[in-house]
C-alpha positions as CSV (number, residue, x, y, z in Angstrom):
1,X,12.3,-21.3,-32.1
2,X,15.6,-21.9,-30.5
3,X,17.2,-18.6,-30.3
4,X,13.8,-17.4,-28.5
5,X,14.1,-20.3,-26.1
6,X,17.9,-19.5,-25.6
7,X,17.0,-16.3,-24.1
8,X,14.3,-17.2,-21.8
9,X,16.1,-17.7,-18.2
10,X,13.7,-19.9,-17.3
11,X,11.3,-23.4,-18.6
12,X,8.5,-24.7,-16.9
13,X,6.9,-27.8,-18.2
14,X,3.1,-28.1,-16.9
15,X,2.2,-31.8,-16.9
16,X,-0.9,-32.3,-19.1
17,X,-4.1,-33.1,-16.2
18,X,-5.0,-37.0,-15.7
19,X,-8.2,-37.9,-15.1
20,X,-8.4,-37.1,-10.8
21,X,-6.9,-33.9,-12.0
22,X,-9.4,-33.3,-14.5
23,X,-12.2,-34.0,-12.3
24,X,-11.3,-31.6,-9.6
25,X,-10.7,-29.1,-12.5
26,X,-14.5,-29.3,-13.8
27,X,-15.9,-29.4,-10.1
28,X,-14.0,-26.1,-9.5
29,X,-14.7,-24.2,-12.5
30,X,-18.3,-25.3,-12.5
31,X,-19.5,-22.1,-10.5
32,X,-21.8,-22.6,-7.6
33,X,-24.0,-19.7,-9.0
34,X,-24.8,-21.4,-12.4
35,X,-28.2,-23.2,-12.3
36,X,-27.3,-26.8,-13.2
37,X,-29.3,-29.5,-13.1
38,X,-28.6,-33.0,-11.4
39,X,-28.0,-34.9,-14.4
40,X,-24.6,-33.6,-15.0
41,X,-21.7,-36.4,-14.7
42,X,-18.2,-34.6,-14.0
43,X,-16.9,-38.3,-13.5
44,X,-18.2,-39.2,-16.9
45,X,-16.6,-35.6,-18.6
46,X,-13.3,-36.5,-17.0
47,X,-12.8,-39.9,-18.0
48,X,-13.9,-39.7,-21.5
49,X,-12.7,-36.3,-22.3
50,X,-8.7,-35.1,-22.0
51,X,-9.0,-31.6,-22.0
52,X,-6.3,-29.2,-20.0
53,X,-7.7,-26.5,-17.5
54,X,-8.8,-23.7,-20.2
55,X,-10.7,-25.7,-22.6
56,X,-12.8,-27.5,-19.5
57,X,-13.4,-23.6,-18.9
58,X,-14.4,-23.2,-22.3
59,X,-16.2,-26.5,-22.4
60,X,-18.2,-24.9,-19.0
61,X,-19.1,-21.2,-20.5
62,X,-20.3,-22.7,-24.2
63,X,-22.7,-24.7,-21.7
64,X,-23.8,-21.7,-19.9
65,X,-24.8,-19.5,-22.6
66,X,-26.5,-22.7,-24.6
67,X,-28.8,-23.3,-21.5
68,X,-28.9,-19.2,-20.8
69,X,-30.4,-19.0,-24.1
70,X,-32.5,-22.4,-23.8
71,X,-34.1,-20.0,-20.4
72,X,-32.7,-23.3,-18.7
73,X,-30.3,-24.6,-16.0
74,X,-27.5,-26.3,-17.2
75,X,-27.9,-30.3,-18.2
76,X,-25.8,-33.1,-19.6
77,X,-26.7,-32.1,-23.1
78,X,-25.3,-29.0,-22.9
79,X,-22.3,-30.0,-21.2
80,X,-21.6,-32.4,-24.6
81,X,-22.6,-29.9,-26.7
82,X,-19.7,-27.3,-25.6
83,X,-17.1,-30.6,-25.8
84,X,-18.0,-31.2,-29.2
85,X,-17.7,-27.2,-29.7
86,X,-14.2,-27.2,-27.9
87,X,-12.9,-30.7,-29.3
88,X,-13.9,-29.3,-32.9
89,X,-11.9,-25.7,-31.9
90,X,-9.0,-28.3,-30.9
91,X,-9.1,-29.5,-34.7
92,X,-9.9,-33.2,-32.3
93,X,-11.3,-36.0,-33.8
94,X,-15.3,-36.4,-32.1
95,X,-16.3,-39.5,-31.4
96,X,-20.2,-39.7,-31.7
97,X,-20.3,-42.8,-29.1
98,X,-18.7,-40.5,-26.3
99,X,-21.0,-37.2,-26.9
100,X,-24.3,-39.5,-26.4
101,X,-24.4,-40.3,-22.5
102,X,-24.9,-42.7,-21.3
103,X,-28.7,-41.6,-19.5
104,X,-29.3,-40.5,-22.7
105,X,-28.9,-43.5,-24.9
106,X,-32.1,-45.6,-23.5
Protein backbone atom coordinates (compact mmCIF):
# COMPACT_ATOMS: atom_id res chain seq x y z
CA UNK A 1 0.00 0.00 0.00
CA UNK A 2 1.40 3.42 -0.69
CA UNK A 3 1.28 5.13 2.61
CA UNK A 4 3.27 1.92 3.97
CA UNK A 5 5.80 2.30 1.26
CA UNK A 6 6.03 6.19 1.90
CA UNK A 7 7.33 5.48 5.21
CA UNK A 8 9.92 2.96 4.55
CA UNK A 9 13.38 4.96 4.23
CA UNK A 10 14.63 2.52 2.12
CA UNK A 11 13.66 -0.08 -1.28
CA UNK A 12 15.65 -2.75 -2.45
CA UNK A 13 14.62 -4.63 -5.47
CA UNK A 14 16.25 -8.23 -5.57
CA UNK A 15 16.44 -9.28 -9.20
CA UNK A 16 14.59 -12.62 -9.77
CA UNK A 17 17.69 -15.62 -10.22
CA UNK A 18 18.50 -16.59 -14.03
CA UNK A 19 19.35 -19.76 -14.83
CA UNK A 20 23.57 -19.59 -13.77
CA UNK A 21 22.12 -18.08 -10.69
CA UNK A 22 19.75 -20.73 -10.11
CA UNK A 23 22.17 -23.42 -10.57
CA UNK A 24 24.64 -22.28 -8.05
CA UNK A 25 21.62 -21.75 -5.75
CA UNK A 26 20.62 -25.65 -5.89
CA UNK A 27 24.35 -26.80 -5.73
CA UNK A 28 24.68 -24.69 -2.50
CA UNK A 29 21.62 -25.55 -0.68
CA UNK A 30 21.86 -29.23 -1.67
CA UNK A 31 23.77 -30.11 1.69
CA UNK A 32 26.81 -32.24 1.42
CA UNK A 33 25.40 -34.43 4.33
CA UNK A 34 22.18 -35.51 2.51
CA UNK A 35 22.70 -38.98 0.80
CA UNK A 36 21.87 -38.25 -2.91
CA UNK A 37 22.30 -40.31 -5.43
CA UNK A 38 24.12 -39.65 -8.90
CA UNK A 39 21.23 -39.32 -11.00
CA UNK A 40 20.36 -35.98 -9.87
CA UNK A 41 20.64 -33.11 -12.75
CA UNK A 42 20.95 -29.54 -11.05
CA UNK A 43 21.59 -28.31 -14.76
CA UNK A 44 18.37 -29.95 -15.82
CA UNK A 45 16.32 -28.31 -12.38
CA UNK A 46 17.79 -24.91 -13.28
CA UNK A 47 16.94 -24.63 -16.80
CA UNK A 48 13.45 -25.94 -16.74
CA UNK A 49 12.44 -24.70 -13.45
CA UNK A 50 12.32 -20.63 -12.43
CA UNK A 51 12.21 -20.81 -8.84
CA UNK A 52 13.87 -17.89 -6.46
CA UNK A 53 16.26 -19.06 -3.58
CA UNK A 54 13.47 -20.20 -0.86
CA UNK A 55 11.38 -22.37 -2.96
CA UNK A 56 14.72 -24.29 -4.47
CA UNK A 57 15.12 -24.73 -0.59
CA UNK A 58 11.79 -25.92 -0.35
CA UNK A 59 11.98 -27.83 -3.52
CA UNK A 60 15.44 -29.54 -1.63
CA UNK A 61 13.76 -30.45 2.01
CA UNK A 62 10.28 -31.99 0.28
CA UNK A 63 13.00 -34.25 -1.47
CA UNK A 64 14.74 -35.12 1.65
CA UNK A 65 11.97 -36.22 3.75
CA UNK A 66 10.31 -38.18 0.54
CA UNK A 67 13.55 -40.27 0.21
CA UNK A 68 13.97 -40.15 4.35
CA UNK A 69 10.79 -41.84 4.40
CA UNK A 70 11.45 -44.07 1.16
CA UNK A 71 14.81 -45.30 3.75
CA UNK A 72 16.63 -43.88 0.48
CA UNK A 73 19.17 -41.42 -0.71
CA UNK A 74 17.95 -38.70 -2.59
CA UNK A 75 17.16 -39.40 -6.66
CA UNK A 76 15.83 -37.41 -9.57
CA UNK A 77 12.34 -38.54 -8.78
CA UNK A 78 12.27 -37.09 -5.69
CA UNK A 79 13.75 -34.00 -6.72
CA UNK A 80 10.53 -33.59 -9.33
CA UNK A 81 8.35 -34.70 -6.91
CA UNK A 82 9.11 -31.61 -4.37
CA UNK A 83 8.85 -29.17 -7.75
CA UNK A 84 5.64 -30.26 -8.54
CA UNK A 85 4.82 -29.91 -4.64
CA UNK A 86 6.41 -26.27 -4.60
CA UNK A 87 5.09 -25.17 -8.29
CA UNK A 88 1.51 -26.41 -7.01
CA UNK A 89 2.11 -24.22 -3.42
CA UNK A 90 3.12 -21.31 -6.11
CA UNK A 91 -0.61 -21.73 -7.51
CA UNK A 92 2.05 -22.54 -11.08
CA UNK A 93 0.81 -24.16 -13.82
CA UNK A 94 2.88 -28.00 -13.95
CA UNK A 95 3.83 -29.09 -16.97
CA UNK A 96 3.75 -32.99 -17.11
CA UNK A 97 6.56 -33.05 -19.98
CA UNK A 98 9.09 -31.18 -17.66
CA UNK A 99 8.46 -33.39 -14.25
CA UNK A 100 9.37 -36.68 -16.45
CA UNK A 101 13.28 -36.48 -16.97
CA UNK A 102 14.65 -37.01 -19.28
CA UNK A 103 16.63 -40.61 -17.96
CA UNK A 104 13.39 -41.39 -16.97
CA UNK A 105 11.40 -41.34 -20.17
CA UNK A 106 13.12 -44.48 -22.01
Amino acid sequence: DEAFTRRLQFLVDFPFPEYEDRLKIWNKLFAPEIPRSDDIDFEYLAEKFRMAGGNIRNVIVAAAYVAASENTSVHMRHMLHGVRRELDKMGRLVNEADLVYPAEAD
